[in-house]
C-alpha positions as CSV (number, residue, x, y, z in Angstrom):
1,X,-14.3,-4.1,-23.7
2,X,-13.5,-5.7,-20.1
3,X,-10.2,-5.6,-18.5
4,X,-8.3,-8.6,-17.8
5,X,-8.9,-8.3,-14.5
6,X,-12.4,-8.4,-15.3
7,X,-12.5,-11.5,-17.9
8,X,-11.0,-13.4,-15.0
9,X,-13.2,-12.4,-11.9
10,X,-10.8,-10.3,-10.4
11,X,-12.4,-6.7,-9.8
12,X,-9.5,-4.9,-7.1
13,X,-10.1,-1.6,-6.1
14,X,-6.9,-0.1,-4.5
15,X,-6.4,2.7,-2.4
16,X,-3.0,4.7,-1.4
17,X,-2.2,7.2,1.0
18,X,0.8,9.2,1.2
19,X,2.2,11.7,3.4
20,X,5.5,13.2,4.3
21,X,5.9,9.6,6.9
22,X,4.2,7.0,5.2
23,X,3.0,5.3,2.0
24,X,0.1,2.9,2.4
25,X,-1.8,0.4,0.5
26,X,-5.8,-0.9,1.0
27,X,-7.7,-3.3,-1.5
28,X,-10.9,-4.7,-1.2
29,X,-12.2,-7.3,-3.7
30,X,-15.7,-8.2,-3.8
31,X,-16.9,-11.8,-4.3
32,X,-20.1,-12.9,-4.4
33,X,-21.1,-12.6,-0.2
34,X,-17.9,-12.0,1.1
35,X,-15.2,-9.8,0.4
36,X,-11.1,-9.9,0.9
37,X,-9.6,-7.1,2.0
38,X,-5.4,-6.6,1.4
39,X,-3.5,-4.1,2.9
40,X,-0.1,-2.4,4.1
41,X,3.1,-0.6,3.4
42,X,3.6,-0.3,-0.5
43,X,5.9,-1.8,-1.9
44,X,4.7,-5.1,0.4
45,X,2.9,-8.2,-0.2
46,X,0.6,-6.9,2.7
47,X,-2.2,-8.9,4.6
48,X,-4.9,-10.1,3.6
49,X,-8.4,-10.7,5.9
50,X,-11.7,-12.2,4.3
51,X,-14.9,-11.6,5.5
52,X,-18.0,-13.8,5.0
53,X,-21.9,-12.2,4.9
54,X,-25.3,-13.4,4.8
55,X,-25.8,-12.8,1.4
56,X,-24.4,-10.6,-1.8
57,X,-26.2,-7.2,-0.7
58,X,-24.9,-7.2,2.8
59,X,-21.3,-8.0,1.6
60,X,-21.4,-4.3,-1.1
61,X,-22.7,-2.5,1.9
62,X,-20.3,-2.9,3.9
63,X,-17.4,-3.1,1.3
64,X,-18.9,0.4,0.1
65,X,-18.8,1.4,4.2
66,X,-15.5,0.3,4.3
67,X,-14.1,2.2,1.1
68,X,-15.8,5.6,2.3
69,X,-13.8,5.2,5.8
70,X,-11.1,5.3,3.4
71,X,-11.5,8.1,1.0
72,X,-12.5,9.9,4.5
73,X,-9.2,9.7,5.8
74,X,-7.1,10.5,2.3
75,X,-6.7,7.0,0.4
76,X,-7.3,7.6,-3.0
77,X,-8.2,5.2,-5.5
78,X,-5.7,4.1,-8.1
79,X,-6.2,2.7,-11.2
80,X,-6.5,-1.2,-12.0
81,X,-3.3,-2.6,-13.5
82,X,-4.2,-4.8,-16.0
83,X,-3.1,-8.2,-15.2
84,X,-2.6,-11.8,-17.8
85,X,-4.4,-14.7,-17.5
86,X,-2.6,-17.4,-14.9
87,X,-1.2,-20.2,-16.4
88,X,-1.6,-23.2,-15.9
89,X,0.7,-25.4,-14.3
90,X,1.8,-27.5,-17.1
91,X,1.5,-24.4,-19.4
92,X,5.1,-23.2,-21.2
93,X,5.4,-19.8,-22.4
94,X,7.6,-19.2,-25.3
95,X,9.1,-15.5,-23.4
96,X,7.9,-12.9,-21.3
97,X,6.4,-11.3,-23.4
98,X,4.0,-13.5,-24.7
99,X,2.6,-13.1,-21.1
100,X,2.1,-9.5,-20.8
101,X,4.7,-9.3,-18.2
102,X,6.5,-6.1,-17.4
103,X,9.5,-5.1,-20.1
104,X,12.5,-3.6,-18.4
105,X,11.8,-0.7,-19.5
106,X,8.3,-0.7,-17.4
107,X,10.4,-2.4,-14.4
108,X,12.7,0.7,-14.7
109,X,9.5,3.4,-14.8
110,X,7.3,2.2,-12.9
111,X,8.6,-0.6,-10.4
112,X,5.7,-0.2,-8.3
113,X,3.3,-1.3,-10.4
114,X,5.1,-4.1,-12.0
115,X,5.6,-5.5,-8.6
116,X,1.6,-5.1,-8.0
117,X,1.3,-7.1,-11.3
118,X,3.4,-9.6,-9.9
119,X,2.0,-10.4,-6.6
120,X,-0.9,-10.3,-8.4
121,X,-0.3,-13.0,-11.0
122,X,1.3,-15.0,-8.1
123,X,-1.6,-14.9,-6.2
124,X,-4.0,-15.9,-8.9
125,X,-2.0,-18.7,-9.6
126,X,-1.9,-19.8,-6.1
127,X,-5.3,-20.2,-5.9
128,X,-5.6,-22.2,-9.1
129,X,-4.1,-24.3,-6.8
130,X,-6.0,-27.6,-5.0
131,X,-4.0,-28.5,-2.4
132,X,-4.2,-25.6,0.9
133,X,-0.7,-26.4,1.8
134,X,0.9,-25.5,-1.9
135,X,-1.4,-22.5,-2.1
136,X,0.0,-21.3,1.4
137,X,3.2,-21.7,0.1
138,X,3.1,-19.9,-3.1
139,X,1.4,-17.0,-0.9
140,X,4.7,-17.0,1.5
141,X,6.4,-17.7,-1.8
142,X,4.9,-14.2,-2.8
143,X,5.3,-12.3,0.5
144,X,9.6,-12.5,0.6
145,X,10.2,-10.3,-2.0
146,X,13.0,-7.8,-1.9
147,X,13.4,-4.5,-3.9
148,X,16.5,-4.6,-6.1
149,X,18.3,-2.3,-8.7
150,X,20.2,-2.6,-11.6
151,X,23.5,-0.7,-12.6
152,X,23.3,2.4,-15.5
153,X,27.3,3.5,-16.1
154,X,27.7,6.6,-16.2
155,X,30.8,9.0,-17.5
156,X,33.3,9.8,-14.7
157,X,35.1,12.7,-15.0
158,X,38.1,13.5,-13.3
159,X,38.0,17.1,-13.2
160,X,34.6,17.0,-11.3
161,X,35.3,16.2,-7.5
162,X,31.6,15.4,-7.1
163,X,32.4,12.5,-9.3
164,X,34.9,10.9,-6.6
165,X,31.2,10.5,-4.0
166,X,29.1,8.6,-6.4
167,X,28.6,4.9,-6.9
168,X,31.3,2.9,-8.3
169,X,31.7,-0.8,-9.0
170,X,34.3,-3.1,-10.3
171,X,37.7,-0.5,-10.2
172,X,37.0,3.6,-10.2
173,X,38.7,6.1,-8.3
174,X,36.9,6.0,-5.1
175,X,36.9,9.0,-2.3
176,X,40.1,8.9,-0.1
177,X,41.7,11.1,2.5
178,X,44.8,11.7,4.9
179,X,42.4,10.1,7.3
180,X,41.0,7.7,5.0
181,X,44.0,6.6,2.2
182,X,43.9,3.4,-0.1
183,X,44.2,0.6,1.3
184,X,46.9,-1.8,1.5
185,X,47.3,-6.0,2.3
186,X,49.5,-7.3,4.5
187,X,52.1,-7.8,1.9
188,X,52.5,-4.0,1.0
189,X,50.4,-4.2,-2.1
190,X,47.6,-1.6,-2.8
191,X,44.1,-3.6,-3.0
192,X,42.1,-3.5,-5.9
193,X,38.4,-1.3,-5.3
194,X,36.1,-3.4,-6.0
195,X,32.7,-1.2,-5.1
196,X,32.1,2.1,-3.2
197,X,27.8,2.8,-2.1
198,X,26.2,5.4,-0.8
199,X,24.5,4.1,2.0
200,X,21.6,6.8,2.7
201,X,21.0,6.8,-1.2
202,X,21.1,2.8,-1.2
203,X,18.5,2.4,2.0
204,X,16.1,4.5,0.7
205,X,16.2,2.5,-2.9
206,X,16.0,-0.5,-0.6
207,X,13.8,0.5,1.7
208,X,16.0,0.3,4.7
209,X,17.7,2.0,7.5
210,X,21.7,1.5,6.3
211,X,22.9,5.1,8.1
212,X,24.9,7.2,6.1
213,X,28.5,8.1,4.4
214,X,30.2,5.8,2.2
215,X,30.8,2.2,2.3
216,X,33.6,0.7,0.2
217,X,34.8,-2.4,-1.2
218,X,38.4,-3.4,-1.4
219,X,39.9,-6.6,-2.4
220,X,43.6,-8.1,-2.1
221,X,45.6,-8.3,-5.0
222,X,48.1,-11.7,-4.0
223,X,45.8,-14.2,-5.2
224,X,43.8,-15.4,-2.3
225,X,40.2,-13.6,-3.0
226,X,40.5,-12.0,0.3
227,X,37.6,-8.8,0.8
228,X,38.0,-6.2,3.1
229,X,35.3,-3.1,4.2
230,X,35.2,0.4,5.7
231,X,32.2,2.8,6.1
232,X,33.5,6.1,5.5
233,X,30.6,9.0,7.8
234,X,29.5,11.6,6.4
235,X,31.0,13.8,8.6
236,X,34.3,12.5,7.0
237,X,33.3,13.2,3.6
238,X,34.0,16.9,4.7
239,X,37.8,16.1,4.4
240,X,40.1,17.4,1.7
241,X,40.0,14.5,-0.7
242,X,43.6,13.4,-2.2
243,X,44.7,12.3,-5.6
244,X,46.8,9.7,-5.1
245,X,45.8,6.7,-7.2
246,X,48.5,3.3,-7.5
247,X,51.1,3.5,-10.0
248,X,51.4,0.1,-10.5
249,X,47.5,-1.5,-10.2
250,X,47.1,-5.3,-11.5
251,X,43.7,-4.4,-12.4
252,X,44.8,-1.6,-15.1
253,X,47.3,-4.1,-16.3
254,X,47.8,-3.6,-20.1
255,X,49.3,-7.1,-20.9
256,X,46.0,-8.0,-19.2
257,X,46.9,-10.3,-16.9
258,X,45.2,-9.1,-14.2
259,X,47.4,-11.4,-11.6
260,X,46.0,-11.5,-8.4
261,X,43.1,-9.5,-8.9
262,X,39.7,-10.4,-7.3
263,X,37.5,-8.8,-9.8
264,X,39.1,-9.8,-13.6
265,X,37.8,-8.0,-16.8
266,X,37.6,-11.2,-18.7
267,X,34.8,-12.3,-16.1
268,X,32.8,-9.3,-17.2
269,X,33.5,-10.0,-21.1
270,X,34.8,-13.0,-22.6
271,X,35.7,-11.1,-25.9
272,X,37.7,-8.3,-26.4
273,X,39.3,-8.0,-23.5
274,X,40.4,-5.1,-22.5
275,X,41.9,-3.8,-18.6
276,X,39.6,-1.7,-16.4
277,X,39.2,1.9,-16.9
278,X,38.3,4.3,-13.6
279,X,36.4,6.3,-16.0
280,X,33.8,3.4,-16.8
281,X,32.8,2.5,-13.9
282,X,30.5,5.1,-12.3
283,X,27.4,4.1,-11.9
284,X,23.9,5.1,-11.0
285,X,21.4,2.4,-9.6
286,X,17.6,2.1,-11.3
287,X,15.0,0.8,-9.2
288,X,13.7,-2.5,-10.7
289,X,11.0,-3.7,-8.5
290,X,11.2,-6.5,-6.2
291,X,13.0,-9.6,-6.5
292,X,11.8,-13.1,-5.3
293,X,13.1,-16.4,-4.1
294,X,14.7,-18.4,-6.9
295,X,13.0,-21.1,-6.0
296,X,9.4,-21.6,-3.8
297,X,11.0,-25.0,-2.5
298,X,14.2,-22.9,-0.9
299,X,12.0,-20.0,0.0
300,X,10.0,-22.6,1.8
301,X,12.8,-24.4,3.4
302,X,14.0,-21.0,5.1
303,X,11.3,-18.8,5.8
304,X,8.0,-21.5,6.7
305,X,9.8,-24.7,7.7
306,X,7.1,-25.9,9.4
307,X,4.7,-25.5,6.5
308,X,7.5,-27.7,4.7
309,X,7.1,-30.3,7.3
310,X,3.6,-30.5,6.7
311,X,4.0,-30.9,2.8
312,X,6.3,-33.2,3.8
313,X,4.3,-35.6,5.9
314,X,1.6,-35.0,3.6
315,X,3.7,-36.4,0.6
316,X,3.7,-33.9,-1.6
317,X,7.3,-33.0,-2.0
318,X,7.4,-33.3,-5.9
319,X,4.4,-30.9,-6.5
320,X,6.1,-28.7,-4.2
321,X,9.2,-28.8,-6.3
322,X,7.4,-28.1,-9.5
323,X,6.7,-25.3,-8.7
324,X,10.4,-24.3,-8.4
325,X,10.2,-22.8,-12.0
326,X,7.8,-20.6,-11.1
327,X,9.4,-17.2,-11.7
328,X,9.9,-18.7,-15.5
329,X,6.4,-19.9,-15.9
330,X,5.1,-16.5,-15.0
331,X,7.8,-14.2,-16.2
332,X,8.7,-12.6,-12.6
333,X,11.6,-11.9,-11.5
334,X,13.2,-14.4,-9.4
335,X,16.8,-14.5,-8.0
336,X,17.2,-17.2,-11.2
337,X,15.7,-15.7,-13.4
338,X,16.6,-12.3,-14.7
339,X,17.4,-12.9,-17.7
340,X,14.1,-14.2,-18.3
341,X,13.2,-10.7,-17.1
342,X,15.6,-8.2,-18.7
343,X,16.2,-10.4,-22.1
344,X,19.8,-10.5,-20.4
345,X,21.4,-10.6,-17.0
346,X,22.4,-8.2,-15.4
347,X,26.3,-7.7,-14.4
348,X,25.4,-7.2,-10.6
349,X,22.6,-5.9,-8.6
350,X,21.8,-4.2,-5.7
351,X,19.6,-5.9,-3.1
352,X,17.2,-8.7,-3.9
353,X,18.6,-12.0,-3.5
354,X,21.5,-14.2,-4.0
355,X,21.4,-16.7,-7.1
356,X,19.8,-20.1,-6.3
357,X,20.3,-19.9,-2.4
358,X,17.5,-16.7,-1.5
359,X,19.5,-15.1,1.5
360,X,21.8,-17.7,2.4
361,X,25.7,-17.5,1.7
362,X,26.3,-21.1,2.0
363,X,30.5,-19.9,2.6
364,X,29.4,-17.7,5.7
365,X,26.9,-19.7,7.4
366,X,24.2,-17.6,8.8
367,X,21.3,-15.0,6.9
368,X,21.8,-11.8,6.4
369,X,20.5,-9.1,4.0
370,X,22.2,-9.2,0.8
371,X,23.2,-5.6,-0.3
372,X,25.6,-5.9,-3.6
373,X,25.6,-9.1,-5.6
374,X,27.7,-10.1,-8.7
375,X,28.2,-13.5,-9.8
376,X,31.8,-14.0,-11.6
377,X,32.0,-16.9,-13.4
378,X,30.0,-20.6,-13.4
379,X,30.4,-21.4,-9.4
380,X,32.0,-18.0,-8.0
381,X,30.2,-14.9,-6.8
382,X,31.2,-11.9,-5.0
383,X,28.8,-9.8,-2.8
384,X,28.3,-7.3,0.3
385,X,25.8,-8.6,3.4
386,X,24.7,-6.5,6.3
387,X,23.4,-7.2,9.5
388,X,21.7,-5.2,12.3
389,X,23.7,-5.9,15.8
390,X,22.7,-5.4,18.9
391,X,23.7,-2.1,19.5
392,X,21.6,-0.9,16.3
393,X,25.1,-0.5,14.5
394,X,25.0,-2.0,10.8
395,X,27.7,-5.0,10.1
396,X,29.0,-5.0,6.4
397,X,30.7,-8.4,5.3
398,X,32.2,-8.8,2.2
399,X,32.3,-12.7,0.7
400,X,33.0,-14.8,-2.1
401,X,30.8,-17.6,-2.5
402,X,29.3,-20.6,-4.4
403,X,26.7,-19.5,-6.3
404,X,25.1,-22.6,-5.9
């Protein structure tokens, strides 16, 4: 019985090498008399090069040349993933599931190769494609994905210290100090802790440098939305911890209402509301994959404006926006679509991309990387950017944004 790839001409080969320093990627695909040839970090789109022969023979010789200098150097082969059939573009499919895509828990155990099977399926559908332009843009479409995660709670328990390091999101008991003590406003009031990250654990998941120690979240607690952050080093972790907590904290607020509070439990759960609990909300970030663009148009806009220019002079602005669905039509998981994905959305995420806008916060005014993301209601969302300066020192900005 043939594999999908098979049925539908695709034939991939892929190689990987891995060492203590690196983790790389080579495909080849044969084609008649020429090959293509993909290749680069994993966890990357990658390039692609084709090359063109006299005639079918010559074009296995060499690919077969090519795949030795390979093997000879430690790439070893992998196996195929099976991939679906493309849809079409006018073709609707009733879930994700009824196109073989990924379930969460494949995202969650194998990220990797559900993002393989991605790229893959966007590729195959940009080349159903007539028009170059649109195919180039479904390509660069494909090639600004992110990797994300998705939150798993975890117990918190007082009586382990350990427990006062480790992710938390939404209220917890984060790590302070003499040196480092809550937090207070202007106006006196303790603010509420919105998120603490472990940066070293976080750029690895994310596949970036974000140096070490702790960076925490901390919001005001008089009613204007207000966000503050610190990075705590990890040389600072080293000092004794205290136990103080706030005696009287809005957010813990029993007649739940919550006044002033930046993060609300109602916002989380509409029913049953009940105030937040330090010991729910330790958490410990899955790897999901990679996240794309919520829309090819946007991703377009920002990233390859003057291949938006040319489908603009060209005319072909609507065909370019019907493809804005895209991560729904093939069941991959764009910035709008994770539900799609995960049969429900998930509370917050780290990395990937904003709702709707890719990586612009249309309340700060300039890109940056999106680290922590949680939309709060219909048109607010709260979230952590960072941003490389000059001086290679990392800049973490808290905001709270239109999610559209």
């Amino acid at each position: 019985m043939k594999t999908k790839t098979e049925q539908y001409g695709f034939n991939w080969r892929r190689f990987e090498y891995r060492d203590g320093t690196s983790s790389k990627f080579w495909e080849i695909l044969v084609t008649d008399n020429k090959f293509e040839v993909r290749y680069g970090r994993i966890g990357t789109a990658g390039q692609n090069q084709t090359k063109e022969f006299d005639d079918a023979v010559k074009a296995r010789k060499q690919a077969e040349k090519l795949i030795s200098e390979k093997t000879s150097k430690g790439y070893v082969e992998v196996s195929t993933v099976e991939l679906p059939a493309p849809p079409s573009v006018n073709d609707r499919a009733d879930s994700a599931h009824e196109l073989g895509a990924p379930t969460q828990n494949e995202r969650t155990l194998n990220p990797d190769a559900c993002y393989h099977q991605d790229i893959e399926t966007l590729l195959q559908f940009a080349n159903s494609l007539e028009d170059d332009n649109l195919k180039i843009a479904v390509k660069t479409y494909a090639d600004q994905s992110r990797p994300y995660c998705i939150p798993k709670f975890m117990p918190f328990d007082r009586g382990n210290p350990q427990h006062r390091f480790d992710d938390q999101i939404f209220c917890g008991f984060p790590f302070t100090s003499a040196k480092w003590p809550w937090p207070k406003e202007k106006s006196g009031a303790y603010m509420q802790p919105i998120a603490q990250i472990n940066l070293k654990n976080a750029g690895k998941l994310l596949e970036c440098d974000l140096g070490d120690g702790l960076l925490q979240v901390w919001g005001e607690v008089s009613g204007n939305g207000n966000m503050d952050t610190r990075v705590i080093r990890a040389d600072d972790l080293n000092e004794p911890m205290d136990n103080f907590y706030p005696e009287t904290a809005p957010w813990l607020d029993q007649n739940l209402s919550f006044e002033g509070c930046v993060v609300k439990p109602m916002e989380l759960e509409e029913e049953n509301v009940k105030p937040f609990c330090p010991e729910c909300c330790r958490v410990e970030w899955m790897r999901s994959g990679r996240m794309f663009y919520g829309t090819v148009s946007m991703c377009i806009l920002e990233q390859a404006h003057d291949l938006y220019e040319r489908i603009e002079n060209d005319g072909l602005n609507n065909e370019l926006e019907s493809l804005d669905d895209l991560p729904e039509r093939l069941a991959i998981p764009g910035s709008n679509n994770l539900e799609g994905v995960f049969g429900v959305k998930p509370l917050v995420h780290l990395g990937g991309y904003q709702e709707d806008y890719g990586n612009v916060w249309e309340s700060y005014g300039d890109p940056r990387h999106l680290l922590f993301y949680f939309p709060q209601n219909g048109w607010e969302c709260i979230g952590v950017t960072f941003e490389y300066q000059i001086d290679k020192e990392i800049e973490f900005v808290a905001v709270t944004a239109s999610s559209y």
